[in-house]
Every structure is written in structure tokens, then in C-alpha cells.
C-alpha positions as CSV (number, residue, x, y, z in Angstrom):
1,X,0.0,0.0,0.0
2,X,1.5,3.5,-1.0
3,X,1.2,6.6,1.5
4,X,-1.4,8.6,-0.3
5,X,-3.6,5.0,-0.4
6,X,-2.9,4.6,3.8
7,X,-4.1,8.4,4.2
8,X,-7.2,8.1,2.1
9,X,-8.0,4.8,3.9
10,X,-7.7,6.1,7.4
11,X,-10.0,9.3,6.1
12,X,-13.4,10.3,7.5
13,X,-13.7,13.4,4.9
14,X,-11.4,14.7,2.0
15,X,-12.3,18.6,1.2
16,X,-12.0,17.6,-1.3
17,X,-10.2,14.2,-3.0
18,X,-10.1,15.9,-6.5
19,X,-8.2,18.8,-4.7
20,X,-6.0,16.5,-2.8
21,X,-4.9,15.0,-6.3
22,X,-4.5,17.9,-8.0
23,X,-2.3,19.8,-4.8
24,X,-0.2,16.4,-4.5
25,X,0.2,16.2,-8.3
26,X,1.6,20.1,-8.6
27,X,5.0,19.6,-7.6
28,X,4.7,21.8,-5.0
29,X,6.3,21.0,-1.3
30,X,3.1,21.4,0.5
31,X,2.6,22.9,4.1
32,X,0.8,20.3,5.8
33,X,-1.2,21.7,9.2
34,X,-1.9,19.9,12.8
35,X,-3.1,22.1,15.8
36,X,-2.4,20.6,18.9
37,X,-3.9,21.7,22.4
38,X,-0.9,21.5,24.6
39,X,-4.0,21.6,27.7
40,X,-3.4,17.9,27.5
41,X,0.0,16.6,26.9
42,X,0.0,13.7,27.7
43,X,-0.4,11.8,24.2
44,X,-2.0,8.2,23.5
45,X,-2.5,6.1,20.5
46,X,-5.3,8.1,19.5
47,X,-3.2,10.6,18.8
48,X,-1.0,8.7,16.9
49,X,-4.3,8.6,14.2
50,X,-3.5,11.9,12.3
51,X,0.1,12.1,13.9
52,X,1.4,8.6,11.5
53,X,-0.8,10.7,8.6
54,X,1.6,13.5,9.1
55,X,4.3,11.4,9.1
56,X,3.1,9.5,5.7
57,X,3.4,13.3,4.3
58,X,6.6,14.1,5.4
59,X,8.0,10.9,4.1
60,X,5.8,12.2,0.5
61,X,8.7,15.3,0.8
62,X,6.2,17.6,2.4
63,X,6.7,20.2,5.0
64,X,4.9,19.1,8.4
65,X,4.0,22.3,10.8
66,X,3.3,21.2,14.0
67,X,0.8,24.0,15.6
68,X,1.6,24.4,19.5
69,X,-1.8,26.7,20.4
70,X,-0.3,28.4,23.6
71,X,-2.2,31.5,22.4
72,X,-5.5,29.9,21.8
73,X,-4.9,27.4,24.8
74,X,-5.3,30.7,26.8
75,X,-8.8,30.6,25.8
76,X,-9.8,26.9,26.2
77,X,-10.9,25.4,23.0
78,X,-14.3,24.8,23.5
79,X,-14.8,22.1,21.1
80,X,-17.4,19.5,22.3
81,X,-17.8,20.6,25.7
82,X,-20.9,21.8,27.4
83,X,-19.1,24.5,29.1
84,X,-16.5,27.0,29.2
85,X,-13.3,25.7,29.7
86,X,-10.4,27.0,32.0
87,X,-8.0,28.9,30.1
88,X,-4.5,28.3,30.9
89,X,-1.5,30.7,31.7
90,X,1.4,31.0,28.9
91,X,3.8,29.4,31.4
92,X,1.3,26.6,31.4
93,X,1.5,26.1,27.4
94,X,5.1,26.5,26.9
95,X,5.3,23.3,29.9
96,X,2.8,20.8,28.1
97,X,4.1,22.0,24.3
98,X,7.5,21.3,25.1
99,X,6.1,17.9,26.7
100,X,3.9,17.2,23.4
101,X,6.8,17.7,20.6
102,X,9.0,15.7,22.7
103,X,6.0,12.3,22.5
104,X,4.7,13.6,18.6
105,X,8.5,12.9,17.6
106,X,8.1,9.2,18.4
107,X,6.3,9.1,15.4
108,X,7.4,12.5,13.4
109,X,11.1,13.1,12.3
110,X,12.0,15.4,14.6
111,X,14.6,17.3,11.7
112,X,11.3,17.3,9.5
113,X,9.1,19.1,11.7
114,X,8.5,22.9,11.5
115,X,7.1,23.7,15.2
116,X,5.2,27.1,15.1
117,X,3.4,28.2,18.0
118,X,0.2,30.6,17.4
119,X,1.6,33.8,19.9
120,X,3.9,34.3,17.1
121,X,1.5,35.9,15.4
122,X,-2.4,36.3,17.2
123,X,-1.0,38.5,19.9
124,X,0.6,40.8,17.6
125,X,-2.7,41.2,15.8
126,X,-4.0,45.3,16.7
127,X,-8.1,45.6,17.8
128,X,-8.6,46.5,13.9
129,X,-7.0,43.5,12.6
130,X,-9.5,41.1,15.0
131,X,-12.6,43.1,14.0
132,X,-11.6,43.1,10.5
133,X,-11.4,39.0,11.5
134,X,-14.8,38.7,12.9
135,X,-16.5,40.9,10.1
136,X,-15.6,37.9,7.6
137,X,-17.4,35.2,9.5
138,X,-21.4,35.5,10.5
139,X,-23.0,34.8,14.0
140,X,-24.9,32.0,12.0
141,X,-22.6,30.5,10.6
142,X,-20.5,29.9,14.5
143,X,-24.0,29.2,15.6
144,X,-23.7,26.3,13.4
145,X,-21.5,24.6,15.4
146,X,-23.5,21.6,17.3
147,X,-21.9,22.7,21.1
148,X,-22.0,26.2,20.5
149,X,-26.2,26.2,19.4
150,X,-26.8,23.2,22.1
151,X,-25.2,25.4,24.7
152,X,-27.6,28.1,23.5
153,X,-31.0,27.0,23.2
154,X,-29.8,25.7,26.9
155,X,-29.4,28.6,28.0
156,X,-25.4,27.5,29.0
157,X,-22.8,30.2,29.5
158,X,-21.4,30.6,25.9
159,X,-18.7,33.3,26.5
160,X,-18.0,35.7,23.2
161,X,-14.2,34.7,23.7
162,X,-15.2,31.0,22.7
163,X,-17.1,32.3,19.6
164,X,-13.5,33.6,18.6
165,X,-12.0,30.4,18.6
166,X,-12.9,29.0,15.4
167,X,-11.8,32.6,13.8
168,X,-8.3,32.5,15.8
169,X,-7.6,29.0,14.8
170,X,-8.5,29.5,11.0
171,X,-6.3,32.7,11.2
172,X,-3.5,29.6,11.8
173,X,-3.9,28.9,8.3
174,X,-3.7,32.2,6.8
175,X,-0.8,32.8,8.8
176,X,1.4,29.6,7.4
177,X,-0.6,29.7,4.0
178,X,-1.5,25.9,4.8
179,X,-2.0,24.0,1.8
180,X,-3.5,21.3,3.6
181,X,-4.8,20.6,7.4
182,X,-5.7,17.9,9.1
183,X,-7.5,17.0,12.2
184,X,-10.3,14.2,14.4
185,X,-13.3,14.9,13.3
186,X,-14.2,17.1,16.1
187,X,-12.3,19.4,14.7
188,X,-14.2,19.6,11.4
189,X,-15.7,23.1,11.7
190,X,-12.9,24.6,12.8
191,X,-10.7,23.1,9.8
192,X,-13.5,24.7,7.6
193,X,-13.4,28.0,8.9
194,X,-9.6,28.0,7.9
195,X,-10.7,27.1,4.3
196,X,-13.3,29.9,4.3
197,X,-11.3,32.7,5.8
198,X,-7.9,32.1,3.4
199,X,-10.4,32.9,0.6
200,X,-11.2,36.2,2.3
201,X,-7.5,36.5,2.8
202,X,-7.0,35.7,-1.2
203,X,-4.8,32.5,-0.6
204,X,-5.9,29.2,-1.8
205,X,-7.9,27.5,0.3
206,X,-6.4,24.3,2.1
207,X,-7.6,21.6,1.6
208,X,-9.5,19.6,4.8
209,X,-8.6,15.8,6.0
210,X,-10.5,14.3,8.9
211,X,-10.0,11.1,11.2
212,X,-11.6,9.2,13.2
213,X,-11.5,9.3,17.1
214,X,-10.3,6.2,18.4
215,X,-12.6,4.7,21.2
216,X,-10.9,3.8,24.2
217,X,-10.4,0.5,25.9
218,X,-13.7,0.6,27.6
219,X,-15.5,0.5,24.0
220,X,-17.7,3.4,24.3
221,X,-16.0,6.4,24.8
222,X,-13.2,8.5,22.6
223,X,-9.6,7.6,24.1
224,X,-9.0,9.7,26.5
225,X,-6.6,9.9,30.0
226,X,-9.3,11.7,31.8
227,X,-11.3,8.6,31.2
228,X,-8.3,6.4,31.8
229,X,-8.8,4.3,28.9
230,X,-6.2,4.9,26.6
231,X,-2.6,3.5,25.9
232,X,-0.3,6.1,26.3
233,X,2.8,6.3,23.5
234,X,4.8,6.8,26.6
235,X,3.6,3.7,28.7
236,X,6.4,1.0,28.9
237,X,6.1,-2.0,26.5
238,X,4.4,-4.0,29.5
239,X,1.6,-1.8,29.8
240,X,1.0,-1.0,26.0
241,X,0.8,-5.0,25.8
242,X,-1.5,-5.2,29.3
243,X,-3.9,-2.5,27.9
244,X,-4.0,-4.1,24.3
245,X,-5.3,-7.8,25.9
246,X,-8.0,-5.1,27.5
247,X,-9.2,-3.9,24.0
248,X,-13.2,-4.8,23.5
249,X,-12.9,-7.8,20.6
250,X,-15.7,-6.3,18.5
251,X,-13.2,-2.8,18.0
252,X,-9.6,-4.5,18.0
253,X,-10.0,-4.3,13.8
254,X,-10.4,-1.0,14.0
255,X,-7.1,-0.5,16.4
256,X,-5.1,-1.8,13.8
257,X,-6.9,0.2,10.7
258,X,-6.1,3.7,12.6
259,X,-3.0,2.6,15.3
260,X,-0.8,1.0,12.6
261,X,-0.2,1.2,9.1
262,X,-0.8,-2.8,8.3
263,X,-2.6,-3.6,5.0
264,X,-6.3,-4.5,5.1
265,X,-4.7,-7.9,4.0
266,X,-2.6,-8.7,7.0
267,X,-5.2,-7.0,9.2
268,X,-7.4,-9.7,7.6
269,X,-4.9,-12.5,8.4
270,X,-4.4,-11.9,11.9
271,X,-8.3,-10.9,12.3
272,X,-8.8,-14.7,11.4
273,X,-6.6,-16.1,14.1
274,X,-7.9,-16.8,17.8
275,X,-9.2,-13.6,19.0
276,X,-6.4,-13.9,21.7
277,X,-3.5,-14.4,19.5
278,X,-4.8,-11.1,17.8
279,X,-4.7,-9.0,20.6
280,X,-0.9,-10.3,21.1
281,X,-0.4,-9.6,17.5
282,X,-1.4,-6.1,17.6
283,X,0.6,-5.5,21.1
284,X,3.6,-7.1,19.1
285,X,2.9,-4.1,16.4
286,X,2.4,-1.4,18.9
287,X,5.4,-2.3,20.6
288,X,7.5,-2.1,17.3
289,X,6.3,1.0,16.7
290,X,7.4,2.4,19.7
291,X,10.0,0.6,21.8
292,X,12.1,-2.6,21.0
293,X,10.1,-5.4,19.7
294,X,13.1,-8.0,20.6
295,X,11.7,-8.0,23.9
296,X,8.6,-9.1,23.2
297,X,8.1,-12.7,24.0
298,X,9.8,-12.2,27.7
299,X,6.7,-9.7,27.8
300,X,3.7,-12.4,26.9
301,X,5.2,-15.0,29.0
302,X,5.3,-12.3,31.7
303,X,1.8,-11.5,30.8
304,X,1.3,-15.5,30.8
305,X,2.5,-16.0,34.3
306,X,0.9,-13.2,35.3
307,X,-2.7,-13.9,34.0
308,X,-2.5,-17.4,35.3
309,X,-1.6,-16.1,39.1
310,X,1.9,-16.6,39.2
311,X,4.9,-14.4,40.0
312,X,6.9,-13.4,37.6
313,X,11.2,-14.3,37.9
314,X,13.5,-11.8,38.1
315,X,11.5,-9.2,39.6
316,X,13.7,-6.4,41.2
317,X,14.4,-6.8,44.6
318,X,14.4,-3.2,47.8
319,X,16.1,-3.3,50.8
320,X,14.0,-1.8,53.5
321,X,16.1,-0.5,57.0
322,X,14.1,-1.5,59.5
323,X,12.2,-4.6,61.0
324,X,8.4,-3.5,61.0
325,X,6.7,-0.9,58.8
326,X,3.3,0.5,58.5
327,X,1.8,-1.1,54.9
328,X,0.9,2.5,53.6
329,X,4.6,3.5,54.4
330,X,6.2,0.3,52.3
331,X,4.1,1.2,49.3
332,X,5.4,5.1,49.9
333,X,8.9,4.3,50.1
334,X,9.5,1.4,47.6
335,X,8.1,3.9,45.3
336,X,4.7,1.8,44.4
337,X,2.7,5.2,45.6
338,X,3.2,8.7,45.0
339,X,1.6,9.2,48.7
340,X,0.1,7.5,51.7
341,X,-3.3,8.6,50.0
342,X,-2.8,6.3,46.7
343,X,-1.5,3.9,49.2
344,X,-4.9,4.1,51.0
345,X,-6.9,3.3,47.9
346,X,-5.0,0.8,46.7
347,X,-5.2,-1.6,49.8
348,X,-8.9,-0.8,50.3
349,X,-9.5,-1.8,46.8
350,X,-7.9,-4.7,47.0
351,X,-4.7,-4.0,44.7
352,X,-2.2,-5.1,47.2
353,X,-0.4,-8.5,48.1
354,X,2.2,-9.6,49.9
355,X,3.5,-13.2,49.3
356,X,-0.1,-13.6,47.1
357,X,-2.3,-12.7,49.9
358,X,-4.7,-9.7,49.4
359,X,-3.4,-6.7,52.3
360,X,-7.0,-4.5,53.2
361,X,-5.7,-3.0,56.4
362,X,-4.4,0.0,55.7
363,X,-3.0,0.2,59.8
364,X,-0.9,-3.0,59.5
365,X,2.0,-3.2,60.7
366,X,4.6,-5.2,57.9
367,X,7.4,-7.4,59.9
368,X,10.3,-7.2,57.4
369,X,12.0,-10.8,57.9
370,X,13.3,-12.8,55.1
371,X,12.2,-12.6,51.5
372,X,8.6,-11.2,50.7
373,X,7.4,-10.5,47.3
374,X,5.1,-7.3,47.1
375,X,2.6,-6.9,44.7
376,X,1.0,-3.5,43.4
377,X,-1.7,-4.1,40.6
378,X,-1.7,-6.4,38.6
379,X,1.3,-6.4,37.4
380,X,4.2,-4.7,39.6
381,X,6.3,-6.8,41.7
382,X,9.2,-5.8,44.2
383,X,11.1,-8.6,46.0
384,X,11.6,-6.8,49.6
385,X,14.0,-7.8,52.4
């Protein structure tokens, strides 16, 4: 499968295919857009969707600008929300941007990719320059948008700093003259307002590409940390394979149309094996994508020994200096929890064992004698003495 077949293929909407012909036809090095929120840095294989799309285009010869909106972030992007987000500081965005190009780059060539962040040019624009903005787009056309003329006829706060947002992000395009943008389909109005406004601007229109939104591992909702059902491109290579054994079977075809760039022929292959085998087989993907694949058939027999009950060998071992210690403080200082608190939840929930029995007093008192093996989860082990 060539690269302008995989794009296509992974494609909600084209505005329009003809266009994306002719512009990829023209011999022209093509500015290819992506906007990214840096609210939410923390990126997952549902970001990966559009983010391997770029990467398809840079390997094309085409320029890939990466769109850090630390000015726009400072209004909260109210795409699909039912009310006014918090807007973040600028020392806020320059944090999670730096964060986000540093995960994007697992998948984009980092000498490739022009970053651009949208301060460089909305704060310098004067008062005139944003009304001459708003005068080119109508109140009825933003009311168009499905959260903005829900939150209406609601009667929800709708802020007139939100109604900018479409405007401010389409004023992206203008200023990189982007031949192209792409985005999740959530982001379809706002890509359109870009195409509108370069015509007011007399550049060529870009052309618009949307994507799906990958559903998370609980089946019903978009991937998402907030929901904590997503596998992050920054999880180790056990988790991403945990998390892919916890995909629903009836959407694990759709993880490998949008997470990987297999053809519909091998997806079709491994979709015909034991729906367990499958799973391992798209783990075994994710984890060549992303880390080192040599490892991983130590990682399903760890999985294996896991699932079944059993410890795992070779798990690391902490010395702790002293002869009794309060459970909450053993997960604290071995580093299992971040505080006493996640401690607390953990043992009440029933995520802790030590020597394979299940710890739910959160006040006992652990004699440290000998060899224990601690367990955190279902999958972190420590070997303390």
C-alpha cells in the first residue's frame, strides 16, 4: 500500500479528494497543518491517528508544521464541551508544548518538523485587525456549530471569547498559508473555517482531511486519560501489551486500521486467528512502533505468568532498614505510591499482596524478615528484604 492509499484509507472526509490530487500532483512541497492543544499533553495512540498521517506526508517530501496553540490554549478550546473551559497561563502552554513535541516525535522526524506556536502571530494582531477578522465570518454561521447552538438553546454560559475560537484557529492557516490541514473529526468546523477565511485572505484554500476518534479500551468512549482508557505512546512495553489484551474484541480491527499502518490484507490474516492471539499480535505491532520489539516474548510470557496467578522471575528486589513498617509506608517508600493517600486506595481496593495474599488494612504493621514479594496491581512486583 502506497502513502497517499494509507491516508485516504484512514479518512473520514477529504475537502475535497479531487483537490487533494491535483495539490499532491503540482510539484509543489506542501505545508501540511496539525493544531495541537498542549491543555493535554500527555499523548496516546489516538493521537497517533492523524500524527502517522503527518508522518506518511513528510515521508511524500512535504513540510509538516506542528501548531503548538499556547495563544488559543489561553482561551480553552471549547470544542465539544458543554461548558466554558479554564484557560491556561502561557507558562502553562510552553510546559505541556515542550512535553507534546517531545511524545509527537516518536512518530514524526523530529529534523522534519517545522514547530510554530500561534503567539507568534495572534498577539501581535491590533483591535482593527481582530474586528476586521470577525467581520468575515457570521453569527450564523458559529452558531452552526453543534456545542456552541446546544449550549444556546440551553441557555449555558457561551462566552464571546469561545465564539473567537474558530476565527483564531482559522487565522492559523492564513498565517502559514497551509495548503492542507488535518485533524479528528471534532475538529471539522474549525478546519472549515480556515478554508473559508484564506479565501477572504486571497490564498488558496487548504484543503481539509479528517479522522476518526479512536474509542478507548472501555468501547464506548473516545480515548481519553481523563477517562483512563487509553494506551499512552509513553507507557512501557508491558503496559501497552496489558492494555491491548483489554481492548473490546468487537473494536480490536479498528485498532489496527487507525493505530498502525498494516494492510487490510494482514489486518485480515491476523483478524482470522484466535481472538487472543490477535490481541498479542497487535501488542507485538504497537510495541515495534514504539520501543524494542526484541523483547517481546519475555513480555507475553510475563503476561502469561501473570494472568495465570503466578509471580513473575526476576522481579527487582528493595532493601527496606528497619524490622516493622506501616503497609501505607512500604508502598510510599518502595516507590509503588506517589503518597500515603494512593497507598490508602490501593489496599482498600484490594490492589495489594504480599506473598499472594490480598493486604485491606491499611493500619498494618509489615514485619520485614526474610524474602517477601510485594505486589501492586496487577502487574508490579518488588522482591523486599
Amino acid at each position: 500500500m502506497n502513502e497517499l492509499e494509507n491516508i485516504k484509507r484512514k479518512a473520514v472526509q477529504i475537502f475535497s479528494e479531487e483537490d487533494l490530487e491535483k495539490k499532491l500532483n503540482s510539484g509543489k512541497k506542501l505545508i501540511i497543518k496539525l493544531g495541537a492543544d498542549p491543555s493535554r499533553p500527555d499523548l496516546h495512540i489516538g493521537h497517533s491517528v492523524v500524527l502517522r498521517v503527518l508522518k506518511s506526508f513528510q515521508d511524500m517530501g512535504h513540510e509538516v508544521v506542528f501548531v503548538i496553540g499556547d495563544f488559543t490554549a489561553m482561551i480553552g478550546d471549547p470544542s465539544g464541551k458543554s461548558k466554558t473551559r479554564p484557560a491556561l497561563t502561557w507558562e502553562e502552554t510552553r510546559k505541556s508544548a515542550e512535553t507534546y513535541f517531545k511524545q509527537a516525535t516518536k512518530i514524526l522526524d523530529k529534523e522534519k518538523t517545522r514547530i510554530a506556536f500561534n503567539s507568534e502571530w495572534l498577539s501581535k494582531l491590533s483591535f482593527e485587525e481582530v474586528i476586521k477578522l470577525t467581520s468575515k465570518y457570521t453569527v450564523a454561521r458559529i452558531m452552526e456549530r453543534d456545542d456552541f447552538k446546544n449550549r444556546y438553546e440551553n441557555n449555558l454560559p457561551l462566552s464571546m471569547h469561545e465564539l473567537l475560537y474558530p476565527l483564531m484557529q482559522g487565522y492559523d492557516s492564513i498565517a502559514l498559508n497551509a495548503d492542507i490541514e488535518i485533524g479528528g473529526t471534532d475538529q471539522t468546523f474549525n478546519l472549515l473555517v480556515g478554508r473559508e477565511l484564506q479565501k477572504d485572505y486571497n490564498q488558496t484554500p487548504q484543503l481539509v482531511m479528517t479522522f476518526p476518534l479512536l474509542v478507548g479500551l472501555d468501547g464506548k468512549e473516545k480515548m481519553s486519560k481523563s477517562l483512563d482508557n487509553y494506551i499512552g505512546l509513553n507507557d512501557s512495553p508491558f503496559e501497552k501489551l496489558e492494555k491491548s489484551m483489554k481492548i473490546p474484541d468487537n473494536v480490536l480491527r479498528e485498532y489496527f486500521e487507525l493505530a498502525t499502518d498494516l494492510p487490510n490484507s494482514k489486518i485480515d490474516e491476523i483478524m482470522d486467528l484466535d481472538i487472543r492471539e490477535a490481541h498479542f499480535e497487535f501488542a507485538k505491532e504497537l510495541i515495534k512502533m514504539y520501543d524494542n520489539v526484541e523483547e517481546f516474548e519475555n513480555l507475553k510470557n510475563r503476561y502469561l505468568e501473570i494472568a495465570s496467578g503466578s509471580i513473575p522471575n526476576n522481579i527487582p528486589s528493595f532493601k527496606v532498614n528497619c524490622k516493622k513498617i506501616n503497609i501505607c509506608d512500604l508502598l510510599v517508600l518502595v516507590g509503588f505510591a506517589a503518597s500515603r493517600s494512593e497507598a490508602k486506595r490501593m489496599i482498600t481496593g484490594n490492589g495489594v499482596k504480599i506473598d499472594s495474599k490480598t493486604k485491606n488494612n491499611i493500619t498494618e504493621e509489615i514485619e520485614i524478615k526474610g524474602e517477601k514479594v510485594l505486589q501492586f496491581g496487577k502487574n508490579r512486583f518488588l522482591r523486599i528484604k
